[in-house]
N, CA, C and O atoms as a printed pandas DataFrame, in Angstrom:
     atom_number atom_name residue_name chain_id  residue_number  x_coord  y_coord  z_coord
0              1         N          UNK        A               1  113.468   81.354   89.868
1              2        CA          UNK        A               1  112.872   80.229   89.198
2              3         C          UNK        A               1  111.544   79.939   89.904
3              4         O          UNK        A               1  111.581   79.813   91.128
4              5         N          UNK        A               2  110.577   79.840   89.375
5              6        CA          UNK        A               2  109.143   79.224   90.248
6              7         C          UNK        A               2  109.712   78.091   90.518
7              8         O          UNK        A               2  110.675   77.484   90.050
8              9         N          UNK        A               3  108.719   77.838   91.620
9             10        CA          UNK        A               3  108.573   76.626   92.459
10            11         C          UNK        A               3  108.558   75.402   91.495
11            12         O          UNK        A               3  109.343   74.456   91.437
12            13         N          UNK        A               4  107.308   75.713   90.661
13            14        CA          UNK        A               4  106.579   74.672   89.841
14            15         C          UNK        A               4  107.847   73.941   89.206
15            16         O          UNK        A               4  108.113   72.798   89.577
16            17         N          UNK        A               5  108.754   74.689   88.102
17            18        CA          UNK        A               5  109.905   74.579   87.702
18            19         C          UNK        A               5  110.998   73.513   88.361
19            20         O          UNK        A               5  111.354   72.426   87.906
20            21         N          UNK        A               6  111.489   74.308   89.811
21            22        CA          UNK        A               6  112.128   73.616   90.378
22            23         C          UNK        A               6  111.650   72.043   90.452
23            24         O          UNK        A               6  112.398   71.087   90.252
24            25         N          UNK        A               7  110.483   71.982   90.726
25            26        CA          UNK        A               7  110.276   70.915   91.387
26            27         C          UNK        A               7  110.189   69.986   89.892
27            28         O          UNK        A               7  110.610   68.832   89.806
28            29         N          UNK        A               8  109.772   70.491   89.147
29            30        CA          UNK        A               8  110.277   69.679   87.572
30            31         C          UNK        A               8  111.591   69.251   87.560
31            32         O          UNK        A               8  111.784   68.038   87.648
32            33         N          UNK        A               9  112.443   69.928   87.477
33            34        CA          UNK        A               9  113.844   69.776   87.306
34            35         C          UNK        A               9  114.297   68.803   88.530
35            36         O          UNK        A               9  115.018   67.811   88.429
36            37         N          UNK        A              10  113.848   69.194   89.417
37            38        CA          UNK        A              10  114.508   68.272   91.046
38            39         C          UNK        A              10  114.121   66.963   90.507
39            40         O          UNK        A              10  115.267   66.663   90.175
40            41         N          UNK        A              11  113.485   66.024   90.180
41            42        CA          UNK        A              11  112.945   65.125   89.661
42            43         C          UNK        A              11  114.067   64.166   88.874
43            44         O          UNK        A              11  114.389   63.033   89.231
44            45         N          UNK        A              12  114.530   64.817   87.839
45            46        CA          UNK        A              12  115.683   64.161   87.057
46            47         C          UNK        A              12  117.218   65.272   87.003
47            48         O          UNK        A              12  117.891   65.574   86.018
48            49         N          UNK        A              13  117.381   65.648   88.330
49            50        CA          UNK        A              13  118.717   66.951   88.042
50            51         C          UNK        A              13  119.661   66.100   87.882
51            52         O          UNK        A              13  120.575   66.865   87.573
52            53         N          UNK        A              14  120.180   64.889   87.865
53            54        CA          UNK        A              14  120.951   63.734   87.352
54            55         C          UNK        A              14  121.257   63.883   85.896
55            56         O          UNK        A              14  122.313   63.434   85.450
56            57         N          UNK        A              15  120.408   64.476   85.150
57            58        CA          UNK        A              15  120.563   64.403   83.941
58            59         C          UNK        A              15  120.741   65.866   83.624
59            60         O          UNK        A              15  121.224   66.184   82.537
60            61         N          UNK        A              16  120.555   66.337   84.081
61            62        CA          UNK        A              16  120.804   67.743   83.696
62            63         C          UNK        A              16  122.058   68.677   83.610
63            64         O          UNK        A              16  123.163   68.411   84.083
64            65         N          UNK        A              17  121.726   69.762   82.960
65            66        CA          UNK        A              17  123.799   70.571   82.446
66            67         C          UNK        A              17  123.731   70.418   83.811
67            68         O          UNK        A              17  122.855   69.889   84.495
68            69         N          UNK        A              18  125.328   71.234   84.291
69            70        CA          UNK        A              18  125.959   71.526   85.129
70            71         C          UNK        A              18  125.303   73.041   85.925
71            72         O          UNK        A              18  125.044   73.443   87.059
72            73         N          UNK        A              19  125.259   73.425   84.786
73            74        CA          UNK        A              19  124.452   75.079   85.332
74            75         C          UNK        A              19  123.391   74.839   86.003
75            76         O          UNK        A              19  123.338   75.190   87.182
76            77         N          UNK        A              20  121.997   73.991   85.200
77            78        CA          UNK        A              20  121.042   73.702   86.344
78            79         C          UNK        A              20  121.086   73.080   87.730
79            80         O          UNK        A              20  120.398   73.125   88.750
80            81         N          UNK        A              21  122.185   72.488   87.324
81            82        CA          UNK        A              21  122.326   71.391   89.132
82            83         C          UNK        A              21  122.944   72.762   89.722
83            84         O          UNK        A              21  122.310   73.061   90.735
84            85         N          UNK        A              22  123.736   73.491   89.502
85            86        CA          UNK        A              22  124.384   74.293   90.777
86            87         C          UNK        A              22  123.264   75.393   90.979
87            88         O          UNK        A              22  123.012   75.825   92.104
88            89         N          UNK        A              23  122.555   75.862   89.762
89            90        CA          UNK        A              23  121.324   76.704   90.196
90            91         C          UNK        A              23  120.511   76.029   91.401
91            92         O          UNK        A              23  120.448   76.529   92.524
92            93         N          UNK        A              24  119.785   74.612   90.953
93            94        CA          UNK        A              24  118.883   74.022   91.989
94            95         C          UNK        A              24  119.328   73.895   93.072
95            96         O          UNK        A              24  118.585   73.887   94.053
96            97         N          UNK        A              25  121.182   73.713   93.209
97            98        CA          UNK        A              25  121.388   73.444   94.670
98            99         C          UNK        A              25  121.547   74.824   95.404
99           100         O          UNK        A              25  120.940   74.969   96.465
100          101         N          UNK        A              26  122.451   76.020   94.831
101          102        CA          UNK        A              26  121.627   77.102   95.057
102          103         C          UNK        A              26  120.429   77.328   96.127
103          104         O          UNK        A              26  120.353   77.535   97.338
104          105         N          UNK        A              27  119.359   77.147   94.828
105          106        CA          UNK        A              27  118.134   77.056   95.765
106          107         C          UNK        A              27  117.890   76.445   96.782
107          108         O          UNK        A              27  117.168   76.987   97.618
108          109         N          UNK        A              28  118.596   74.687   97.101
109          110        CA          UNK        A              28  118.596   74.531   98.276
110          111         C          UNK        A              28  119.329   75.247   99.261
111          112         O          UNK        A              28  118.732   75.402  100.326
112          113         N          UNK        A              29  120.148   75.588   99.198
113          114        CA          UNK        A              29  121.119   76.449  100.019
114          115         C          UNK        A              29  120.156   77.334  100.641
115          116         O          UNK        A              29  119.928   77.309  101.851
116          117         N          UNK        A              30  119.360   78.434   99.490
117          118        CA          UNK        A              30  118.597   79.208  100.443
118          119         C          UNK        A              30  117.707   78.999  101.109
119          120         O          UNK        A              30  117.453   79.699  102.090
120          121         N          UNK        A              31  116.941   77.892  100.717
121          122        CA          UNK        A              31  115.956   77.366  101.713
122          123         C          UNK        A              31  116.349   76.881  102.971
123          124         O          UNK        A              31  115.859   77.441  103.952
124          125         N          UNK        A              32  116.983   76.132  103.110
125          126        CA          UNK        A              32  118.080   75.807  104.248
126          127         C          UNK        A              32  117.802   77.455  105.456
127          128         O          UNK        A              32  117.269   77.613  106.555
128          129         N          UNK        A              33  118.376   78.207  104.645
129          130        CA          UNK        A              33  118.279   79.522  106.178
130          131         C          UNK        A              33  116.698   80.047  105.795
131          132         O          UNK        A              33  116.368   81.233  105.783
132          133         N          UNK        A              34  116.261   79.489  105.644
133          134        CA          UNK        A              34  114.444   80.481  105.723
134          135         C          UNK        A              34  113.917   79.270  106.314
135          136         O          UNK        A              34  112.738   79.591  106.464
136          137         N          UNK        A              35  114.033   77.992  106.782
137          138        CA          UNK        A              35  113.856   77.025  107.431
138          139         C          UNK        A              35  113.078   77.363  108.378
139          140         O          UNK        A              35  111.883   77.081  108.473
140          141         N          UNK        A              36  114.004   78.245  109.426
141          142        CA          UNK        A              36  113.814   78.678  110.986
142          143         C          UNK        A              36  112.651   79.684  110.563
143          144         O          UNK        A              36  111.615   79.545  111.214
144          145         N          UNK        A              37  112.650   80.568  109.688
145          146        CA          UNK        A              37  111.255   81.561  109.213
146          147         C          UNK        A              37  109.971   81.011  109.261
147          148         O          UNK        A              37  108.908   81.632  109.246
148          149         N          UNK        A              38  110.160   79.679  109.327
149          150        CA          UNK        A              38  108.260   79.210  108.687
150          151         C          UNK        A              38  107.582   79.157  110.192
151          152         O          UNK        A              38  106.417   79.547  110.274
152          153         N          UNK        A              39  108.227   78.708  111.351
153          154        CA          UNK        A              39  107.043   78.961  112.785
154          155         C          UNK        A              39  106.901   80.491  113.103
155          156         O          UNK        A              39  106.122   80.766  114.015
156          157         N          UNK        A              40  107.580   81.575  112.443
157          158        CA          UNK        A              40  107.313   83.152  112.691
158          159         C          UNK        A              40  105.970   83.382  111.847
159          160         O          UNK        A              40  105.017   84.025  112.286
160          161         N          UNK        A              41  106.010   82.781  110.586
161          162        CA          UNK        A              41  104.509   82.982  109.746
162          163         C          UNK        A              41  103.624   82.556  110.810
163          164         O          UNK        A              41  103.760   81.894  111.838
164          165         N          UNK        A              42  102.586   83.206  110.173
165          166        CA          UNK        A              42  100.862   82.859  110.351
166          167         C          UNK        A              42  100.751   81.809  109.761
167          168         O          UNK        A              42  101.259   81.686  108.647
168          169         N          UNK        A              43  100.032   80.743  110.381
169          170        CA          UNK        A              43  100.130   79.484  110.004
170          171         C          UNK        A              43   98.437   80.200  108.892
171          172         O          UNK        A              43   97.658   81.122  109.132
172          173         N          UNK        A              44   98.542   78.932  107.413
173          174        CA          UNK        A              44   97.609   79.352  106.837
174          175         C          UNK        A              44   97.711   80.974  106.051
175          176         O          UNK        A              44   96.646   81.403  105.608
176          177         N          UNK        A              45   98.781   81.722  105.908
177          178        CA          UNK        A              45   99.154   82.698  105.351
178          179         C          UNK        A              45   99.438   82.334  104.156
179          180         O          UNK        A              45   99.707   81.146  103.977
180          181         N          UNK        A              46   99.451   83.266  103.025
181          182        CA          UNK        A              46  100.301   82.540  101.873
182          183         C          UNK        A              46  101.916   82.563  101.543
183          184         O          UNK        A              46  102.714   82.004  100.790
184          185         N          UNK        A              47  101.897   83.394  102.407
185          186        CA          UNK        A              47  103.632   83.154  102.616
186          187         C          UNK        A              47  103.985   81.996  103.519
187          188         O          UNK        A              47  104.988   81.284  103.469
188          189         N          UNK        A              48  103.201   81.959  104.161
189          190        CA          UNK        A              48  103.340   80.114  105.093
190          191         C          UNK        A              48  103.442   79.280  104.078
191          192         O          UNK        A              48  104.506   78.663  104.043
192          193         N          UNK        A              49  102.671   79.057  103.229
193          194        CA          UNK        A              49  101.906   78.265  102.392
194          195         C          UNK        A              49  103.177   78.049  101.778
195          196         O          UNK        A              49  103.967   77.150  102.066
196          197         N          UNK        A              50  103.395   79.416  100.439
197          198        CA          UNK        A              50  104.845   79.152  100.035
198          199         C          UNK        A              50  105.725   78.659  100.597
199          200         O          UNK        A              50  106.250   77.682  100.062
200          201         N          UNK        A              51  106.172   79.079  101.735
201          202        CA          UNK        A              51  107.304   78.455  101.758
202          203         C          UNK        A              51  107.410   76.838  102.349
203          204         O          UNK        A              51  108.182   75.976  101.929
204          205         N          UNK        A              52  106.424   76.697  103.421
205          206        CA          UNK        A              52  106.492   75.247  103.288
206          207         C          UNK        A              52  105.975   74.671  101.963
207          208         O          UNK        A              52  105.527   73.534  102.108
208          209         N          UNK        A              53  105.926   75.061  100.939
209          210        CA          UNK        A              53  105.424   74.011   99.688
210          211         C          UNK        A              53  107.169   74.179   99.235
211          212         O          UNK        A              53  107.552   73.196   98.601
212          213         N          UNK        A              54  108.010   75.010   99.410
213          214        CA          UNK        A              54  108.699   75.421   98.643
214          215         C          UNK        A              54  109.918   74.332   99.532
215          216         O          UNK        A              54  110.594   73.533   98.885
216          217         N          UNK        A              55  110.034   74.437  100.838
217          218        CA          UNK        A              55  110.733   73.166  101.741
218          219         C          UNK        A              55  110.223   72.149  101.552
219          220         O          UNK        A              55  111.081   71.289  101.752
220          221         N          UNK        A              56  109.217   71.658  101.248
221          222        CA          UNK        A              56  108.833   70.192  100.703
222          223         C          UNK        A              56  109.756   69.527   99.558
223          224         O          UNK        A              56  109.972   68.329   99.373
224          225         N          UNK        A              57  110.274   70.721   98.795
225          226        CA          UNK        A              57  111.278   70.259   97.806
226          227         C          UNK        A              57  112.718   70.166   98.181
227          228         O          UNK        A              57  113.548   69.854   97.327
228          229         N          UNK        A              58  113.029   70.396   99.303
229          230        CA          UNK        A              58  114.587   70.290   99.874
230          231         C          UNK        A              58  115.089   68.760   99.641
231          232         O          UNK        A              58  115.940   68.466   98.803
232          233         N          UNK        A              59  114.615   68.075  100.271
233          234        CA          UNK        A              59  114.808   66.529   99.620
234          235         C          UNK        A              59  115.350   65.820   98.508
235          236         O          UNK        A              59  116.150   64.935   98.203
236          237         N          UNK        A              60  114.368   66.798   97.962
237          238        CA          UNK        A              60  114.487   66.153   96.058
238          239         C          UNK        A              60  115.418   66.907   95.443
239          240         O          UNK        A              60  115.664   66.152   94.503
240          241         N          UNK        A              61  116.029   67.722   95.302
241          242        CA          UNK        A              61  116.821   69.055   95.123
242          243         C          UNK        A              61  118.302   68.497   95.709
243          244         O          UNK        A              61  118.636   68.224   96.862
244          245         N          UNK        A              62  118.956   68.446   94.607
245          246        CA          UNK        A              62  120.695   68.002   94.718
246          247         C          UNK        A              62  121.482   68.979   95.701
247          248         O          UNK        A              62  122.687   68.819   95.895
Protein backbone atom coordinates (compact mmCIF):
# COMPACT_ATOMS: atom_id res chain seq x y z
CA UNK A 1 0.00 0.00 0.00
CA UNK A 2 1.74 3.58 -0.47
CA UNK A 3 2.38 5.59 2.27
CA UNK A 4 0.13 8.37 0.91
CA UNK A 5 -2.85 5.78 1.18
CA UNK A 6 -2.09 4.58 4.50
CA UNK A 7 -1.95 7.69 5.95
CA UNK A 8 -5.54 8.44 4.32
CA UNK A 9 -7.06 5.54 5.77
CA UNK A 10 -5.14 5.91 9.36
CA UNK A 11 -7.20 9.06 9.72
CA UNK A 12 -10.75 7.47 9.97
CA UNK A 13 -9.74 3.37 10.27
CA UNK A 14 -12.74 3.53 12.89
CA UNK A 15 -14.91 3.44 10.15
CA UNK A 16 -13.53 1.24 8.03
CA UNK A 17 -14.23 -2.86 6.90
CA UNK A 18 -12.49 -5.16 9.00
CA UNK A 19 -9.99 -6.11 6.21
CA UNK A 20 -8.59 -2.56 6.10
CA UNK A 21 -8.06 -2.20 9.89
CA UNK A 22 -6.11 -5.59 10.08
CA UNK A 23 -4.20 -4.61 6.78
CA UNK A 24 -3.21 -1.05 8.43
CA UNK A 25 -2.36 -2.70 11.65
CA UNK A 26 -0.33 -5.11 9.73
CA UNK A 27 1.53 -2.30 8.56
CA UNK A 28 2.05 -1.15 11.92
CA UNK A 29 3.40 -4.32 13.01
CA UNK A 30 6.07 -3.98 10.37
CA UNK A 31 7.15 -0.76 11.08
CA UNK A 32 7.53 -1.52 14.63
CA UNK A 33 10.81 -3.93 13.63
CA UNK A 34 12.40 -1.45 10.94
CA UNK A 35 12.23 1.10 13.89
CA UNK A 36 15.84 0.13 15.07
CA UNK A 37 16.87 0.43 10.97
CA UNK A 38 16.43 4.24 10.69
CA UNK A 39 19.96 5.35 12.85
CA UNK A 40 21.87 2.60 10.31
CA UNK A 41 20.56 4.94 7.25
CA UNK A 42 22.36 7.92 6.00
CA UNK A 43 20.68 10.55 7.54
CA UNK A 44 19.11 12.64 4.45
CA UNK A 45 19.03 9.40 2.16
CA UNK A 46 15.81 8.59 0.62
CA UNK A 47 15.43 5.56 2.26
CA UNK A 48 15.95 7.62 5.57
CA UNK A 49 13.47 9.89 4.35
CA UNK A 50 10.96 7.02 3.70
CA UNK A 51 11.02 5.47 6.37
CA UNK A 52 10.92 8.05 8.94
CA UNK A 53 7.91 9.66 6.95
CA UNK A 54 6.55 6.20 6.96
CA UNK A 55 7.06 5.94 11.26
CA UNK A 56 5.49 9.25 11.56
CA UNK A 57 2.34 7.27 10.85
CA UNK A 58 2.71 4.61 13.68
CA UNK A 59 0.55 6.70 15.96
CA UNK A 60 -2.29 7.20 13.81
CA UNK A 61 -2.46 3.59 12.52
CA UNK A 62 -4.77 1.14 14.73
Amino acid sequence: MPREMAARLADGWRTLPREQILRLRRIKNMLYALHPVLPLLEDGSPAADDLRAWLELVPRLP
